[in-house]
C-alpha positions in Angstrom: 0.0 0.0 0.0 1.3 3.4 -1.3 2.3 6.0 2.0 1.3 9.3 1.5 3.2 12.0 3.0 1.8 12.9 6.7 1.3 16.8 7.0 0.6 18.2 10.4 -1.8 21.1 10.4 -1.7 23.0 13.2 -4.4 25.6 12.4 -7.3 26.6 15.1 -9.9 28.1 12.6 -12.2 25.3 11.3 -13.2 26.0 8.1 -9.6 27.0 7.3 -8.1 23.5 8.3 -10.8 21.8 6.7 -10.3 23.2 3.4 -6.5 22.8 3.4 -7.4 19.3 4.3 -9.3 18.4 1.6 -6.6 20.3 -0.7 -3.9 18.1 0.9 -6.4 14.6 0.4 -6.5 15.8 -3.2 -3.1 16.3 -3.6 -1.3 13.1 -2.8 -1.1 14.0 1.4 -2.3 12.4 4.5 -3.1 15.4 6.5 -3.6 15.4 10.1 -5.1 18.4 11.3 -4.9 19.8 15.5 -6.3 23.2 16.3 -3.7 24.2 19.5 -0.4 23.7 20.6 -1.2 20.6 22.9 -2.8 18.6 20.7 0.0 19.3 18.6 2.6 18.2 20.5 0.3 14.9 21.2 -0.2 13.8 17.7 4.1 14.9 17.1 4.4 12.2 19.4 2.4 9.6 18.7 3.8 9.8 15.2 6.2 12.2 13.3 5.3 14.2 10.4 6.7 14.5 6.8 6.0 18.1 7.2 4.2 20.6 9.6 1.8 23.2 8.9 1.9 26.1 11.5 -0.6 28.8 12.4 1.3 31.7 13.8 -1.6 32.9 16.0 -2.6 29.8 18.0 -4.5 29.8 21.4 -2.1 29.3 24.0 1.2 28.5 22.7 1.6 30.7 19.8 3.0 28.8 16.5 6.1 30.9 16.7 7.1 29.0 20.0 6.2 25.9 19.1 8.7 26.0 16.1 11.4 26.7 18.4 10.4 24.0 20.9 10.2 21.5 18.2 13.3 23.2 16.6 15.1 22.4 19.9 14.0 18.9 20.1 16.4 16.2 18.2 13.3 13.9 17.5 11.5 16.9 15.5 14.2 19.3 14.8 14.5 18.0 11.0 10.5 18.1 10.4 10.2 20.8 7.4 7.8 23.7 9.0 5.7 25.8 7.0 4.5 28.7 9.0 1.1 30.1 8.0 0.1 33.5 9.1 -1.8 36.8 8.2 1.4 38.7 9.2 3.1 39.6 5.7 5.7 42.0 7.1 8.9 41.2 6.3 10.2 41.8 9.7 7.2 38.9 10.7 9.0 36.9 8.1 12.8 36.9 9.4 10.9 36.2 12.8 9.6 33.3 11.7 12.3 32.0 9.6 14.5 32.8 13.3 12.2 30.1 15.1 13.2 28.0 12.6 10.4 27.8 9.9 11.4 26.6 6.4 8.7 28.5 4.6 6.5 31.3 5.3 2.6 31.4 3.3 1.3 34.2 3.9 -2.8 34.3 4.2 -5.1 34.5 2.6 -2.9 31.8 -0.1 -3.9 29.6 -3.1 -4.2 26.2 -2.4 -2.3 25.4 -5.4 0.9 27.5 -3.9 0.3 25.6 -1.1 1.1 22.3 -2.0 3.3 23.8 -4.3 5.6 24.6 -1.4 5.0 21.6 0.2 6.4 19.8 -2.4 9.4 22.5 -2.6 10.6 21.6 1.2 10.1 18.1 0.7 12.3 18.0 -2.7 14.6 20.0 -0.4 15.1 17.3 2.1 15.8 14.8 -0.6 19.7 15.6 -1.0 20.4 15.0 2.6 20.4 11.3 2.4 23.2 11.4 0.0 25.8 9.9 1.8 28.8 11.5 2.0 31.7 13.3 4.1 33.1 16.6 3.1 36.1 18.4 5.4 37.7 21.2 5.5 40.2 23.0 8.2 38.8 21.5 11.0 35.4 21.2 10.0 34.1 17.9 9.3 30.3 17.9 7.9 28.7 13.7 7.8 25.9 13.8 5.7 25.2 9.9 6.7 24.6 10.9 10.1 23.5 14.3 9.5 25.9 15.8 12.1 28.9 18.6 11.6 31.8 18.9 14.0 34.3 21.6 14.4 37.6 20.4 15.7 36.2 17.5 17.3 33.6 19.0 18.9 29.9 18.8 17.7 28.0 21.9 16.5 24.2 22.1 16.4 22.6 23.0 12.5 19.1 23.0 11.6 18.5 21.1 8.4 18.7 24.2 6.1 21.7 25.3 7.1 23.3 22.1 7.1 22.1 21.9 3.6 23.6 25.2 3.1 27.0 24.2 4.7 27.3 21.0 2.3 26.7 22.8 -0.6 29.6 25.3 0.3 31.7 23.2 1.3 31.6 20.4 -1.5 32.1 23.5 -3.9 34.6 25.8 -1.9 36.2 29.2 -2.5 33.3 30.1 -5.2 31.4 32.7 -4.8 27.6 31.9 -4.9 25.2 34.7 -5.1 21.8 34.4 -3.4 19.3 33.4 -6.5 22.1 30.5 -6.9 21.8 29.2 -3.4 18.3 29.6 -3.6 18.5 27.2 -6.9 20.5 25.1 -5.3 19.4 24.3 -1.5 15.8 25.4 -1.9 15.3 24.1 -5.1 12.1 26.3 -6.2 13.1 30.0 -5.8 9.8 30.9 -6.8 8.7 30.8 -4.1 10.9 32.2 -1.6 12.6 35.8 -1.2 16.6 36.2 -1.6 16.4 38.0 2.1 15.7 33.9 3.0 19.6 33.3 2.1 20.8 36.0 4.6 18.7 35.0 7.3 19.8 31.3 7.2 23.3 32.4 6.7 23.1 34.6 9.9 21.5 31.4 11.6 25.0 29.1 9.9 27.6 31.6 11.3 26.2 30.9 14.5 26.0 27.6 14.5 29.6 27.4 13.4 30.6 29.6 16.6 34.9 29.5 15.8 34.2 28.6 12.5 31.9 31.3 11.4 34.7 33.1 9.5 34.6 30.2 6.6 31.4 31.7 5.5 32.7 34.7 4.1 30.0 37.4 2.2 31.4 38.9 -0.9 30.1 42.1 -0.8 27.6 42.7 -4.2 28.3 39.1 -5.6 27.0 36.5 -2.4 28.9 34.2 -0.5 32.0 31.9 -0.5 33.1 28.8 1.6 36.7 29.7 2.8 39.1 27.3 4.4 41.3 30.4 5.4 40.4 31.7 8.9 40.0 35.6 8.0 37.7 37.7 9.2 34.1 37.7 8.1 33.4 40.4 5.7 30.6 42.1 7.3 
């Protein structure tokens, strides 16, 4: 019997989750839909998601914090999150992508964009089964078991920027601009503004801590995976 992707929809208006439930029937999905936070966090447990769709305004525990909670969590932290909301600002949107959303979708939204996206992040996720190790320096990046490590020591990276750090470093001291990254680790950059590749960078150089300075931006052209430990280019 054929598995359909499992889509969490975390949405506390009705006739909203019902209708991107039927969408998601008719599109090839198995959605699964929760109206609060709670409830959300039950049916996480009982089983994981292929991806999560995430009302910003939630009662109780607003969507924003239950992307970083789930962010934060190693069972969850690799679940794709789509964050849905009314709030098209773009400061709203480097918010959410901060908590750790993939993908923002702005309401009101076509269906079709929806599952459009949906598709997007789960194409994206694709790549990161390729396995494969790829150092540099000290800075050793396992796509088998999905983990990086700077000088022997661990380092924490959400899925997109681990994606973004194995592209850069399997093609080092090129510089990529923006619309390429967003070709290359998002896949569909259609859909998703070149501000996106500077937030997730930001989020990267953090990640790295020491390290940060291999990620240097070229100013006007994008950014470059350097092995040389100069400063970053601010």
């Amino acid at each position: 019997m054929k598995k359909f992707p499992r889509v969490l929809v975390v949405e506390d208006e009705p006739a909203i989750a019902e209708l991107i439930a039927v969408n998601l029937r008719h599109g090839g999905f198995e959605p699964v839909c929760v109206e609060d936070g709670d409830a959300a966090q039950r049916a996480l447990d009982a089983v994981l998601p292929d991806v999560i769709l995430l009302d910003w305004m939630l009662p109780g525990v607003s969507g924003l914090q239950l992307a970083r909670q789930w962010r934060a969590q190693p069972r969850s932290k690799d679940v794709p999150i789509l964050m849905l909301t009314a709030r098209g600002d773009e400061p709203d949107k480097i918010t959410g992508l901060d908590a750790g959303a993939d993908d923002y979708i702005t309401k009101p939204f076509s269906t079709q964009e929806l599952l459009a996206r949906i598709r997007a992040v789960l194409r994206r996720r694709a790549p990161e089964q390729v396995r494969d190790t790829v150092a540099a320096g000290g800075l050793v990046l396992d796509a088998a078991t999905h983990r990086v490590h700077w000088r022997g020591e661990p380092l924490q990276l959400g899925p997109t920027e681990f994606r973004l750090l194995r592209y850069l470093m399997r093609h080092p001291e090129r510089v990529h601009s923006r619309a390429q990254l967003l070709d290359k680790i998002w896949g569909d950059h259609v859909f998703i503004e070149e501000r996106t590749v500077d937030v997730h960078v930001k989020r990267l150089r953090e990640a790295l801590g020491a390290a940060a300075a291999m990620v240097e931006t070229v100013r006007g052209a994008g950014y470059r995976f350097t092995v040389q430990s100069s400063p970053q280019n601010e």
